[in-house]
N, C-alpha and C positions, 0 to 999 in steps of 0.2 A: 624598192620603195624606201624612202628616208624614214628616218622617224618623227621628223616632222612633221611629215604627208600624213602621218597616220592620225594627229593631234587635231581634235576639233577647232576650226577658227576662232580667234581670243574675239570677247564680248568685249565693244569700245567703250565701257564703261568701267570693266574692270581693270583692278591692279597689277599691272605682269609681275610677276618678280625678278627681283634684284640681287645678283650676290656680292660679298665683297672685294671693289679692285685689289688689296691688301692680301687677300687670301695665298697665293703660290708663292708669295714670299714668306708669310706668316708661319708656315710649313716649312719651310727652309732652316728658316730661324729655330724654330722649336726640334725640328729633328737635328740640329747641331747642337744643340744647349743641353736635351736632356732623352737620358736613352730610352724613357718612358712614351716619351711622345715622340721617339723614331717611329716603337712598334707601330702604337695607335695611329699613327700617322699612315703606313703602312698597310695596317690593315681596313682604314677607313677611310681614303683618301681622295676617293671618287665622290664621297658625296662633300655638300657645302653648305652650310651656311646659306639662308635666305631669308627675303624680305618682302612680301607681296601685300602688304596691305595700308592704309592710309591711317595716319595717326589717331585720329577719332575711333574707328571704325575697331583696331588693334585694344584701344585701351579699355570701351567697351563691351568688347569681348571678355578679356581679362575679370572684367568685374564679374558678368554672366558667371564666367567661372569657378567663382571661387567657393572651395567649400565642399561642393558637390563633383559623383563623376563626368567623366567625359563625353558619356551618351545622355546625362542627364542634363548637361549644358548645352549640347548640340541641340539635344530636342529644346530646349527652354530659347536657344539662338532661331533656331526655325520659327518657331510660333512670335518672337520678338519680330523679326523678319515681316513678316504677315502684315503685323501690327499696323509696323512701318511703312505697309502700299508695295513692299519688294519681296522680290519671286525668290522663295529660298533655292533654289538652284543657280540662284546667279549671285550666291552668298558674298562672292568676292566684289562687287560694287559700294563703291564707299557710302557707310549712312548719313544720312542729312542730319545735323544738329539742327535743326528749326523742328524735323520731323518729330525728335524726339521729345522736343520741348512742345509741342502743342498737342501732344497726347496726357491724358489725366491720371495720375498714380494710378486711378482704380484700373485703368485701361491697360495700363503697364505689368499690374501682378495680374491681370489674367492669361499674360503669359507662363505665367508659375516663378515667376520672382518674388524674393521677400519684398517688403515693404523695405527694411533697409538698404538693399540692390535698388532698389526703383529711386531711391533719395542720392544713392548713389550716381546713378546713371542719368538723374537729370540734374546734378550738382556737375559731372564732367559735361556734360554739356551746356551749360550755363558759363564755365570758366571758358569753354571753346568760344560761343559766342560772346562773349565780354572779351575777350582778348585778354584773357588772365594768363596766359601758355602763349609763349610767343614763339609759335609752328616754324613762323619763315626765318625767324632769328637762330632756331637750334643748329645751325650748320655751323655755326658761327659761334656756338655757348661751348662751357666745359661741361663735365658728366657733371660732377657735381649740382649747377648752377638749374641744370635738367632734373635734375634729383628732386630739388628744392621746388620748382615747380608744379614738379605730378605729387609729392606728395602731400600738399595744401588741397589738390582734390578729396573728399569725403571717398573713403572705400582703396586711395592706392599708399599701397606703404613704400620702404628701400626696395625690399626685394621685387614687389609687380615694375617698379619704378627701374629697376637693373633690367630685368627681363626687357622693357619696354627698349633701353638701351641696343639690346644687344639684336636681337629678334627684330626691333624695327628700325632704328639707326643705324644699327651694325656698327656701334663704334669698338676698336681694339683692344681696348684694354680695361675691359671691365669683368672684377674678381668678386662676384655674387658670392660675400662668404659665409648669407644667411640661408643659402641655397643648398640642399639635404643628398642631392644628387651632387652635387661639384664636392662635398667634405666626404659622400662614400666612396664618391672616385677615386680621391686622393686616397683614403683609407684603403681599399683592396687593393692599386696599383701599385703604392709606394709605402706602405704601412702593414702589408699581409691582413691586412683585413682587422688590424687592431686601432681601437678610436683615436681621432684626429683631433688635435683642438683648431681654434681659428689660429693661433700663431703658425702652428707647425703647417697649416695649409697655406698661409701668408708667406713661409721662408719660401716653401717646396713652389709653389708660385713666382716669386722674383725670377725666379730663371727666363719664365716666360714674357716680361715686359719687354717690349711695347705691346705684347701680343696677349696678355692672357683671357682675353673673351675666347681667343682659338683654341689654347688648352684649357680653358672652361668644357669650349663643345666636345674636344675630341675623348674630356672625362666623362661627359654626358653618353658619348657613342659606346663607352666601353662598356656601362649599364645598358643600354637599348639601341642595340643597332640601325633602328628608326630616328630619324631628325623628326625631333617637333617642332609643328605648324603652327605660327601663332597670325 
């Protein structure tokens, strides 16, 4: 029996995901460039990088998240879910921005949201539906010009705004160097564990361009051998 055969039939509503076509060469690349990320590469190499879920629906999430753990977001994402008219077991179907706009703040924090999450969360959807984020244009933008757009959202700064990049675009060469996990990586791998500033993680990085979102992830895998799901 495949392992296919063994996988529940995918909901035709939800997101499959996506990895990136760049990837086996990205690896290529970074295990010729630098002896660090032969290892890593090496030891990590099977898994990849992915992308399953729809822009809205990703950013948020993101917001839910922020601040609090990860069981304390899930749960506050489940009862959001509810809210919303959707079956939190079919968490991966994208949410309706109209949905979230005709629900009432007060409606919204009896999910256990702040009041400033809920200002949040219908400020991103507000810019969805005005057409302030131009979705079908970003294939087509630089990271930058994508940057500048989420973080005019109320609630997303650079770094939700990089993540967003990387985890949902999947574009190549984005070097989160506000990100706590990618400056310890660099520190324990290539520093013995003594502190890193942004330039020296900036040099130790060039190596990796066009690709450094890849050895972003693969400093991410050296802390938690789990890929996170966004």
């Amino acid at each position: 029996m495949s392992e296919s055969s063994l996988r529940p039939p995918a909901d035709a509503g939800e997101v499959q995901p996506v990895t990136p076509p760049y990837w086996d060469e990205a690896c290529k690349h970074l295990a010729k460039r630098d002896r660090v990320m032969r290892k890593l590469i090496a030891d990590h190499g099977q898994a990849r990088l992915y992308s399953r879920g729809d822009a809205f629906t990703t950013l948020a999430r993101s917001i839910v998240g922020q601040q609090i753990s990860v069981k304390a977001a899930q749960s506050v994402w489940e009862k959001l879910l509810v809210l919303l008219g959707q079956d939190p077991s079919q968490e991966r179907r994208p949410l309706s921005v109209e949905s979230m706009l005709a629900l009432a703040p007060a409606t919204l924090k009896s999910a256990g949201l702040s009041a400033r999450k809920v200002d949040y969360l219908q400020d991103l959807a507000r810019h969805f539906a005005d057409g302030k984020v131009h979705v079908d244009q970003w294939t087509d933008m630089g990271d930058e010009a994508i940057i500048e757009e989420l973080v005019d959202i109320r609630g997303i700064g650079r770094w939700t705004a990089e993540m967003f990049l990387i985890f949902h675009l999947m574009r190549a060469n984005v070097l989160p160097l506000d990100d706590l996990g990618l400056i310890k990586g660099i520190s324990v791998n290539y520093f013995s564990g003594e502190p890193v500033s942004r330039a020296e993680a900036r040099d130790i990085a060039e190596a990796w361009a066009p690709y450094r979102t890849v050895g972003t992830w693969y400093l991410w895998r050296s802390l938690d051998p789990v890929p996170v799901e966004y």
